[in-house]
C-alpha positions in Angstrom: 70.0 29.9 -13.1 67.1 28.7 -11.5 64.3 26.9 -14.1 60.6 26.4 -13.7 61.8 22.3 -13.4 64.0 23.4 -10.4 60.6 25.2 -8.9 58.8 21.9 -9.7 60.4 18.0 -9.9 57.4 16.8 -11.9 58.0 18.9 -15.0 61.4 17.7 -15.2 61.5 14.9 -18.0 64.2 12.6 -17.1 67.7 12.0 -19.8 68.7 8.6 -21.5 70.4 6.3 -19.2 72.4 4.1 -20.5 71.6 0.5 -19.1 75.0 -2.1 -19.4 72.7 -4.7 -21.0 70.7 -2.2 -23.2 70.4 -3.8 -26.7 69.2 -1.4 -30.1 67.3 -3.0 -32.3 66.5 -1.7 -35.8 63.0 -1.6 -36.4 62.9 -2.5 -40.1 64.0 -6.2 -38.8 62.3 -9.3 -37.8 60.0 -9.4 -35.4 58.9 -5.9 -35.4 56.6 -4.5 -37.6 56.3 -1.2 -39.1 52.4 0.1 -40.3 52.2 3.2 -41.7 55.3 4.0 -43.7 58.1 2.8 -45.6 61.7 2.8 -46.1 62.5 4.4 -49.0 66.6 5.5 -49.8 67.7 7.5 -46.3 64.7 7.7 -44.6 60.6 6.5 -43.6 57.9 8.0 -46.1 53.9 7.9 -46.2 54.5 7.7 -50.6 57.4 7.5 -52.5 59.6 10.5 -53.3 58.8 10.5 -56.8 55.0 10.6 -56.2 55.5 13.5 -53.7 57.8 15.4 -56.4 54.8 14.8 -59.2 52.6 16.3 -56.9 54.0 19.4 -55.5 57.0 21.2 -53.7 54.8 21.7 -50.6 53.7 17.6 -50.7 57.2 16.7 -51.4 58.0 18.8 -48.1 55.8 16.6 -45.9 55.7 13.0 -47.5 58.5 12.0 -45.0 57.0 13.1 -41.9 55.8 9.7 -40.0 52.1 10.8 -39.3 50.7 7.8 -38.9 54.0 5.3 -38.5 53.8 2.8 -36.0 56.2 0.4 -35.2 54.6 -3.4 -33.3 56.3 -5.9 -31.2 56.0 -7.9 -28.1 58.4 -7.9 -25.4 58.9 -8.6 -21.4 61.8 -6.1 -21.3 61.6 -4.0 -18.4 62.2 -0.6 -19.9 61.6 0.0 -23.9 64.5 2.8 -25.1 64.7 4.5 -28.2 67.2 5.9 -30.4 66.2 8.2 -33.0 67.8 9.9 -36.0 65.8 12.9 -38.1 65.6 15.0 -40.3 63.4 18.4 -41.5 62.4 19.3 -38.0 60.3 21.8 -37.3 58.8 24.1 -34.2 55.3 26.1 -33.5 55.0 28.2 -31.2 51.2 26.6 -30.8 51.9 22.9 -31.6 54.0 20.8 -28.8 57.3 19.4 -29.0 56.2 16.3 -28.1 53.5 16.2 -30.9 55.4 17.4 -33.6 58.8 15.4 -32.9 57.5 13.2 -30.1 57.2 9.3 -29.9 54.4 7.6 -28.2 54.5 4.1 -26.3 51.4 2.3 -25.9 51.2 -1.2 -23.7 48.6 -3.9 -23.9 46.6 -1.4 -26.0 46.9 1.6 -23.0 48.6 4.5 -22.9 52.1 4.1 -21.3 53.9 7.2 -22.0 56.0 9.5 -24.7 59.2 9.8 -25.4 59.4 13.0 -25.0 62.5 15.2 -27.1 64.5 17.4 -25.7 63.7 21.4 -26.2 67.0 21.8 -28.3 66.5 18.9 -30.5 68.7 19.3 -33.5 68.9 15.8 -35.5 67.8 13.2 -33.0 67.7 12.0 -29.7 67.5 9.3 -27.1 64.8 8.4 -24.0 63.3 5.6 -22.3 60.5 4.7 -20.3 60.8 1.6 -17.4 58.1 -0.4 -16.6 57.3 -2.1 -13.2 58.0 -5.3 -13.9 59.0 -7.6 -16.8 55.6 -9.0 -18.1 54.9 -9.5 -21.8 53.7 -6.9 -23.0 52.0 -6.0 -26.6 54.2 -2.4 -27.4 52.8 0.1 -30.4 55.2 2.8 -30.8 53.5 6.1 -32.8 56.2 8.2 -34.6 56.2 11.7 -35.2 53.3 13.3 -36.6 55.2 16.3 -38.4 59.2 14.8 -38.4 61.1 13.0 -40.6 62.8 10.1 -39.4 65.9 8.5 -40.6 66.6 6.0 -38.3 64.6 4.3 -35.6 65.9 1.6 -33.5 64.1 0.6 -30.2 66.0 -1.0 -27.1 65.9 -3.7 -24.7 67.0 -6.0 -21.9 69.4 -7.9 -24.0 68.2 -11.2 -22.2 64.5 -10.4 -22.5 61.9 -11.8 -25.2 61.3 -10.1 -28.6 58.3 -11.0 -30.4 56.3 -10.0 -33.1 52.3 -8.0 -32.6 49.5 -9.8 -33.0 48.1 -8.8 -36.5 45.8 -6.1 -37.0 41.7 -7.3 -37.1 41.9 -5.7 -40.2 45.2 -6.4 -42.1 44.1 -3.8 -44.8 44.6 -0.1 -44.0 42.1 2.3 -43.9 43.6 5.4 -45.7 43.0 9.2 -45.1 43.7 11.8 -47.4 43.6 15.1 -45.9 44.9 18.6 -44.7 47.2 19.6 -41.6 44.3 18.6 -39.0 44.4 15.1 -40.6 48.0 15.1 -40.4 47.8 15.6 -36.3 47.9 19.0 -35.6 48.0 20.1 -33.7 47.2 16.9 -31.2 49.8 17.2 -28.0 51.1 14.1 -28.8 51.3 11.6 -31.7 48.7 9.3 -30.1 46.0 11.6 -30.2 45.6 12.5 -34.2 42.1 11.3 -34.5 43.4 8.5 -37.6 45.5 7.2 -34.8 42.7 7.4 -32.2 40.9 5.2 -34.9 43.3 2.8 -35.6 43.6 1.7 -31.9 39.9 1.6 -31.3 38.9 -0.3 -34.4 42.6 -2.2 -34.1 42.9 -1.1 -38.2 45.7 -0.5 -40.0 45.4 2.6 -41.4 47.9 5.3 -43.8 48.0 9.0 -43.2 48.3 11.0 -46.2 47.8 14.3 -44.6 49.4 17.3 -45.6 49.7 19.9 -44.1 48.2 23.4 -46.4 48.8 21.1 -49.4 46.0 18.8 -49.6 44.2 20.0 -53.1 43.2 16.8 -54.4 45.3 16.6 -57.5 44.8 14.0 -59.8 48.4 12.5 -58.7 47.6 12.1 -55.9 44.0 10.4 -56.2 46.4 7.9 -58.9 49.0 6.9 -56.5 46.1 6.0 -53.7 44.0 3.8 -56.3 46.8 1.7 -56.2 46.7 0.9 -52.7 44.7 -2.3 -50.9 42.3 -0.5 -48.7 39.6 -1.4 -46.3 38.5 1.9 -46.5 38.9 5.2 -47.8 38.4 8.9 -46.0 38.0 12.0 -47.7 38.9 15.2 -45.5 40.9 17.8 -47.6 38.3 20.6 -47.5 39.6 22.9 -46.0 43.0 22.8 -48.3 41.5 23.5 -50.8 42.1 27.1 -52.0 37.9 28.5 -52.5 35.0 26.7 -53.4 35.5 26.9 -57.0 39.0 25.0 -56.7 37.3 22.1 -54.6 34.5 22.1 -57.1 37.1 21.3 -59.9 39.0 18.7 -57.2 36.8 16.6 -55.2 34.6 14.7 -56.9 36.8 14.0 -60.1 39.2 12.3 -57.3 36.8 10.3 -55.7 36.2 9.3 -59.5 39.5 8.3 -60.0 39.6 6.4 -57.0 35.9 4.5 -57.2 37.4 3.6 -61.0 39.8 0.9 -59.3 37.6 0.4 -56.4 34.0 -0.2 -57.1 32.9 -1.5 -54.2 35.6 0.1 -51.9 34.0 2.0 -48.7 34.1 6.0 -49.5 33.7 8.2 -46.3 33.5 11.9 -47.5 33.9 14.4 -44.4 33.9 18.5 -44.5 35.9 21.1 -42.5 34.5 21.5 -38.8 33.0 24.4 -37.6 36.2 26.0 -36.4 38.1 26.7 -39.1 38.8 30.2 -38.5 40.0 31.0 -42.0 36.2 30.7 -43.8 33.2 32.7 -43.1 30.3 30.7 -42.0 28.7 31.1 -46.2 31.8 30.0 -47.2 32.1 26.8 -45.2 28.0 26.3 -46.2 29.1 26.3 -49.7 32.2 24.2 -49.7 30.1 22.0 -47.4 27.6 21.4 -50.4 30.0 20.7 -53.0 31.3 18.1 -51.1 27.7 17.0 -50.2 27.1 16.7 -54.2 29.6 14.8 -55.1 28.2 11.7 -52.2 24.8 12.6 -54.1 25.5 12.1 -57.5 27.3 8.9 -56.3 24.1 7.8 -54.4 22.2 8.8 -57.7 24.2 6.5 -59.5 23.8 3.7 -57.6 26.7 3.7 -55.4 25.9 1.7 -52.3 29.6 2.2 -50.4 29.3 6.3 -49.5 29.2 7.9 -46.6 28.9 11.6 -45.8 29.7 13.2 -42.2 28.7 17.0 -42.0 32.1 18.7 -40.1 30.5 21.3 -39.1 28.4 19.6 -36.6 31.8 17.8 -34.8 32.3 20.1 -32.5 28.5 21.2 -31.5 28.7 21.9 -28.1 32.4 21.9 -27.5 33.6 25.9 -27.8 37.0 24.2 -26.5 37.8 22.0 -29.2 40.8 24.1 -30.6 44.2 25.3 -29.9 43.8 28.8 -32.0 40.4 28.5 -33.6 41.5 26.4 -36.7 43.4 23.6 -35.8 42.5 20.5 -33.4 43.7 20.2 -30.0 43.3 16.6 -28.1 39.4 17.3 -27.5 39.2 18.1 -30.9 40.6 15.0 -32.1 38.5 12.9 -29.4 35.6 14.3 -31.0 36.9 13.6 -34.6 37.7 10.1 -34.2 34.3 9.5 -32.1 32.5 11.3 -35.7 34.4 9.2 -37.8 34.7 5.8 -36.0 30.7 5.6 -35.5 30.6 5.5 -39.8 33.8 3.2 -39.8 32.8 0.9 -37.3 29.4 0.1 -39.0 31.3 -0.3 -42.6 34.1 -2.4 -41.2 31.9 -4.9 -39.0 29.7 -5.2 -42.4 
């Protein structure tokens, strides 16, 4: 039966080949690096299981999706395979394969490609992508943005060099707590969630605790991320939370919690944008302003290390910005990280 990649070569996405002297390498072991996540019993989380469970069903649902997971070494293999094992896999009809379960390969800081998964992906899968030549190259892998992985290994040219990234500029992450848009979606890719987009342009570490619906700032939650070394700290869960009264009880006891064991820590508070669909324009005004009070208060106490970025004024211009009126789509992101990086920029070159 004839198929659309019969009609046309370029949308075929080429299979695994196996190369005689392929070597897998697991990830968790010298010299790569992994930013991002953890290993934590059978798989990579963003927090540990028993956080996630404390906090709720719906947060223990997500924690082990790799939003956010990257995985650094340097290498003058010709072609950079992986294998991947994984778990609680998902599909959207309006959220691409290759962001949800997809892995991206970045080179010398650019865009290479994506190892993309196949459309029946069940637990896992295989690709690789070939370069020109064998020049040493700086690789970042992303992982996916809404998948849980299991096992990751990444191979090479058994002959060719394997050494470890250069360090990140800034060793400490930059963490973002926030709803399904923070998590990355629904970006095409995992490359282009806008705390990604970030991380690359400001070369930051950075740790996404995005969840997806299930972002309600609860007190756990706020706990667990006090304990974290941070270079800075983004607030974005507006739009989880349930009305403006819910949010009102949420948002600025957490940044409380959190400016308790980090007085001087950089605080960047951000609202929904102007296309979430599921708010009427009052609505959004209102949870906009409790969100504004809580930076207010703190500016009336004499916080110096606030910052507030109005949402709603992200996508000004840009009616294109979405994939369904609510949720990101590359452009949106783009815009997002431009919004964001201008305020993290300034804080992290002081």
């Amino acid at each position: 039966m004839k198929t659309l990649a019969d009609v046309d070569t370029y949308l075929r996405i080429p299979g695994f080949q196996v190369r005689e002297n392929l070597r897998f390498y697991d990830v968790r072991e010298d010299p790569f690096r992994v930013y991002g996540v953890f290993y934590e019993g059978d798989r990579f989380r963003r927090l540990p299981e028993a956080v996630a469970l404390a906090t709720s069903a719906n947060v223990h649902y997500l924690h082990a999706n790799t939003t956010g997971g990257r995985v650094r070494f340097v290498t003058d293999s010709p072609y950079v395979a992986i294998h991947v094992e994984m778990g609680n896999i998902d599909r959207m009809p309006h959220f691409s394969m290759t962001g949800m379960n997809g892995l991206d390969m970045y080179a010398d800081d650019r865009y290479f490609g994506t190892f993309v998964p196949p459309a029946d992906l069940e637990d896992g899968f295989e690709n690789i992508l070939e370069f020109p030549d064998g020049k040493l190259r700086q690789i970042t892998i992303h992982m996916p943005l809404y998948t849980d992985v299991k096992v990751l290994k990444v191979g090479l040219q058994e002959t060719a060099k394997v050494l470890p990234h250069a360090p990140y500029a800034y060793e400490k992450p930059v963490v973002v707590y926030g709803n399904s848009i923070t998590q990355g979606a629904c970006a095409s890719r995992p490359g282009n969630s806008y705390p990604n987009m970030l991380s690359r342009k400001l070369d930051v570490d950075h740790v996404n605790l995005g969840f997806s619906g299930s972002a309600k700032g609860e007190p756990q939650l706020a706990q667990y991320i006090a304990q974290l070394p941070m270079q800075a700290f983004v607030m974005d869960y507006d739009g989880n939370a349930r009305d403006r009264e819910q949010l009102q009880a949420t948002h600025e006891p957490f940044f409380k919690i959190i400016r308790e064991k980090h007085p001087d820590l950089p605080v960047i508070f951000m609202t929904a944008t102007n296309q979430a669909r599921f708010f009427r324009d009052k609505e959004l005004e209102c949870r906009r302003d409790v969100i504004r009070a809580t930076y207010e208060n703190a500016l009336a106490a004499g916080d110096k290390n606030v910052y507030f970025i109005d949402g709603a004024k992200i996508y000004e211009g840009w009616e294109d910005a979405t994939v369904e009126g609510c949720h990101a789509n590359d452009l949106g992101f783009r815009l997002q990280a431009d919004a964001v990086g201008v305020v993290l920029e300034r804080i992290l070159k002081g």
